[in-house]
N, C-alpha and C positions, 0 to 999 in steps of 0.2 A: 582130521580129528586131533585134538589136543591131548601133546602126552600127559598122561598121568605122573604125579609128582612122585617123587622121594617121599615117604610120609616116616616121621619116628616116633613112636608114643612113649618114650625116657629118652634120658641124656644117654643112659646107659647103651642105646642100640647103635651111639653115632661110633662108638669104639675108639678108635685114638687118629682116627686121620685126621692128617696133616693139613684139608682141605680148605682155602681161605672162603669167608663167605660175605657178600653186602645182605643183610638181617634188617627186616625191619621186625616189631610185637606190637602185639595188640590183642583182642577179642576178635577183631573182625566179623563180629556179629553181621551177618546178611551181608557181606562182602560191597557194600555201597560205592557208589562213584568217588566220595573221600577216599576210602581204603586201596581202589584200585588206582588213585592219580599216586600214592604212598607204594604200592606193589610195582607200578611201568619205572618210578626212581630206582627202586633198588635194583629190576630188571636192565636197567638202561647202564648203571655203574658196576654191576656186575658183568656185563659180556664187555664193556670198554675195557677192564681191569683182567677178566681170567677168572673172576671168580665163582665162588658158585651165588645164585640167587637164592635164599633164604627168607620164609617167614617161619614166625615162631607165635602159636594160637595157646588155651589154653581149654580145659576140660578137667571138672567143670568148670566154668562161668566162675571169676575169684569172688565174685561176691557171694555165692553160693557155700561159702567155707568165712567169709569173715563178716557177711553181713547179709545172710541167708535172709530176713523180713525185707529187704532190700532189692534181691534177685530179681532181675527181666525173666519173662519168657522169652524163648531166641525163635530167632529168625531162620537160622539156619543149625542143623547138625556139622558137628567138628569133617565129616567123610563130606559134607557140601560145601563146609568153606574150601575144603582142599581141592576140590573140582573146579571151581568157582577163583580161585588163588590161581590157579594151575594154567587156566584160560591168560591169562597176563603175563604168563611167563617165568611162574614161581616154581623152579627147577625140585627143592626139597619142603616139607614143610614139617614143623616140631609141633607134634600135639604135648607140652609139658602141664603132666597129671597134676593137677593142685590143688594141694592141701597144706596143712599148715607148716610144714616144713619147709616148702616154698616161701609160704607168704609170711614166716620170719628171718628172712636171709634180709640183711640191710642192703643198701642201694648198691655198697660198696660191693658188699658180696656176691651181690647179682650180677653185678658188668666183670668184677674180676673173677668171678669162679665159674658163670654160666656164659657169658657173653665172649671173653675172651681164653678162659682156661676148658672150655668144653667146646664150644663152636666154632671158634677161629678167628670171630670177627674183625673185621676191618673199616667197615662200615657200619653203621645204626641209622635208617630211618624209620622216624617216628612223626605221631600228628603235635600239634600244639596245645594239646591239653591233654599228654602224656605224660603217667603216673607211674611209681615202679619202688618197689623195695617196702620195708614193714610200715604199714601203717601210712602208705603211699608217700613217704618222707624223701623220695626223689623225682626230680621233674626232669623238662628239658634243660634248662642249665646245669645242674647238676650232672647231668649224663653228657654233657657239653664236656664239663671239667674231669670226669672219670674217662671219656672219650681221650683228653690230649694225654692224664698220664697214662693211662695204659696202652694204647697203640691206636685208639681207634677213632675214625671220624663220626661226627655226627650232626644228621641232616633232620632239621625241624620243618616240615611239611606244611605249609599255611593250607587249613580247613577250606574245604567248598562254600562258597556262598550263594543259596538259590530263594530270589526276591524277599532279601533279609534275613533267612534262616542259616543258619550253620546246619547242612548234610548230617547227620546221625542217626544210628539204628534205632535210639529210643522215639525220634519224629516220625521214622518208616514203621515201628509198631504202631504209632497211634493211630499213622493211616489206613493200615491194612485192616486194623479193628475198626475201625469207622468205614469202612470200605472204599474207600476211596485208593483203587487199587490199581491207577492209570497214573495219580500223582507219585503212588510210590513206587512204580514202575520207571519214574523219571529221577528218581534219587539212587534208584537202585541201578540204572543202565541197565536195564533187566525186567520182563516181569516177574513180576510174585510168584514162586512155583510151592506148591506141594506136591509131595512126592509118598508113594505108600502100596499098599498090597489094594487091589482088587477083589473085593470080597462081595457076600449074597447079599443083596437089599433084601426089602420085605416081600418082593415079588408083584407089586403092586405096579411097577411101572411096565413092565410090559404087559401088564393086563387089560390095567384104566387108563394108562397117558400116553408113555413113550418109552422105550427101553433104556437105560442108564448102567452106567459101567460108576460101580459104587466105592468110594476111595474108603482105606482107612490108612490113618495116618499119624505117626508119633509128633508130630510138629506142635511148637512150642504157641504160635501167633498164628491165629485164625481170621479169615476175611470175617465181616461182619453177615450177618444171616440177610440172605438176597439171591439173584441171577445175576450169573456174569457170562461174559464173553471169555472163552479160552480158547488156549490148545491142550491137549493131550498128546504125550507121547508115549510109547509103547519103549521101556524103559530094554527091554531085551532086544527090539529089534532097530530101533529108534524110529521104528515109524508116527508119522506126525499124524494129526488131525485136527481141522478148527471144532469146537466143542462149544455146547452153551453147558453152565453149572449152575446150580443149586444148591449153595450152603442154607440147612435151615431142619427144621422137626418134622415137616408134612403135615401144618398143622390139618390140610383139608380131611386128613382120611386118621384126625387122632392124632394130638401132638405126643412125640415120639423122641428119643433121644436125637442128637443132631448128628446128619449125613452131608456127605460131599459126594453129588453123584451129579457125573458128566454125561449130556446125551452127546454122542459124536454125530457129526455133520457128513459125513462120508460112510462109505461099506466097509465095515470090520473085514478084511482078508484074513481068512487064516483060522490061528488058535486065538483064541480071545486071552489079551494082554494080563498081564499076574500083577506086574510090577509097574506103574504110570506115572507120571509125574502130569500136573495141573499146573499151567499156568494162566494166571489170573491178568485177563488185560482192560476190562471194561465192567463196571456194573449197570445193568439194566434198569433191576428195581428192588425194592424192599421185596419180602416174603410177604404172603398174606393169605390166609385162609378162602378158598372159595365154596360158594355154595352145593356143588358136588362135580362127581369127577370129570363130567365134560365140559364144565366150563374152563376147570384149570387144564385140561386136554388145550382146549380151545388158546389160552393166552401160551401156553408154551408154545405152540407152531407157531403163535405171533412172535415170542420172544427168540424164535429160531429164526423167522425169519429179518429179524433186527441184527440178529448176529450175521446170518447169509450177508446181509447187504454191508456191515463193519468190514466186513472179509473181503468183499469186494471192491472198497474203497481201498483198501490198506495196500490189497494185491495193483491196483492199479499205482499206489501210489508209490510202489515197491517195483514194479516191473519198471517204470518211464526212467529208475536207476539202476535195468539190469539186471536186477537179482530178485527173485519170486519171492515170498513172502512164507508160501506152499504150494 
């Protein structure tokens, strides 16, 4: 299991050690295969050196404070980039709170009062279309040139390129909203997960269809309304399961506010899960209303058994390298 990182939510909790650290910053919104080839550098020149591995996130979202009509939904919570950071090898990580206090310190101020007079740094990696200080009036050059006087090096990380696009969270939102949650499972190293409480649906499903374990969830970027293919894990015990889901209203039985409910593919053991996390690996089909409730009875055990046979593929194509799938 992967340790859990150092996490600090002020400058103020890092206290006065003397600790040197390779730092990269960013949003790292949904922790994407850019962010992470940016996280295995500073991993890599931190244990070469002694140092400690550092990233440095913020909360909120700085657009959120200087150009709030602007603000993304995220991808992920600040407690999921650190998880997700942490898998790579990111030893501590800075959630610095920000607000406009922050985001008036000049470029200068930043690398010399935060970067090197609070952190330690010695290192800075960052992407190539890294911004920093008031009114983003500092880039990678500029942090090049505050890197040599003040002590620190710094490594400009050339972005991912996958068939023409440049890797970013704002491409991984569009996908996930358009559902297409298998291409952005491939940007992300990772699939899509939501994660949330286990709460009562409307009772409907174990009556008229099938039983469903009902998410709710604070999450910022939602799949588009349809069936997918997932997993479910049981966030307490990490038990897994393949799942088929259902983002959408139910329009067949009364369109209704929108649910995220997983039928799991296996026997619930136990107490039934509080805490779960969804990940999203295939969409099936759009949502759509049916004529009553045993027809849509009827396409869910089909659409179960599309996911059966995904699972079956995948496991085979997972075991012939050794390692189960589930």
């Amino acid at each position: 299991m992967t340790p859990a990182p150092r996490i600090y939510r002020s400058l103020d909790q890092l206290g006065g050690s003397p600790v040197l650290r390779a730092l990269s910053i960013g949003n790292f919104d949904g922790v994407h295969a850019g962010h992470r080839r940016i996280l295995r550098r500073v991993v890599t020149l931190a244990r070469e050196r002694g140092w400690r591995a550092m990233a440095m996130t913020f909360d909120p979202h700085p657009a959120k404070i200087v150009a709030p009509e602007r603000a993304p939904h995220l991808l992920t919570t600040p407690e999921e980039r650190c998880r997700l950071m942490a898998e790579e090898g990111i030893e501590e990580v800075l959630i610095l709170p920000f607000g406009w206090e922050t985001a008036r310190l000049s470029p200068r101020e930043f690398a010399r009062d935060v970067l090197v007079g609070r952190l330690n740094a010695r290192a800075v990696m960052v992407g190539s279309n890294f911004h920093f200080g008031f009114h983003q009036a500092g880039d990678t050059a500029g942090l090049t040139e505050l890197g040599t006087e003040l002590g620190f090096v710094t490594e400009v990380i050339p972005a991912i390129v996958l068939r023409g696009r440049v890797i970013s969270s704002s491409q991984i939102r569009r996908l996930v909203e358009a559902g297409d949650v298998a291409s952005a499972g491939r940007l992300l190293e990772r699939p899509y997960a939501l994660e949330g409480e286990v709460v009562s649906g409307r009772g409907i499903g174990s009556t008229k269809t099938v039983p469903t374990l009902n998410l709710k969830t604070l999450a910022g970027v939602l799949p588009a309304t349809g069936v997918y293919v997932t997993r479910t894990t049981d966030l307490a015990s990490g038990s897994l399961w393949p799942s088929v889901t259902n983002v959408g209203h139910r329009p067949t039985f009364g369109r209704a506010e929108l649910s995220i409910e997983s039928h799991v593919l296996a026997a619930l053991k136990g107490v039934e899960p509080r805490l779960i996390r969804v990940e999203f690996l295939r969409r099936l089909r759009e949502e759509r209303r049916f004529p009553n409730p045993e027809a849509l009875r009827e396409q869910i055990l089909y659409d179960i058994a599309r996911a059966r046979r995904f699972f079956r593929l995948v496991n085979r194509l997972v075991y012939s390298k050794g390692n189960p799938a589930l």
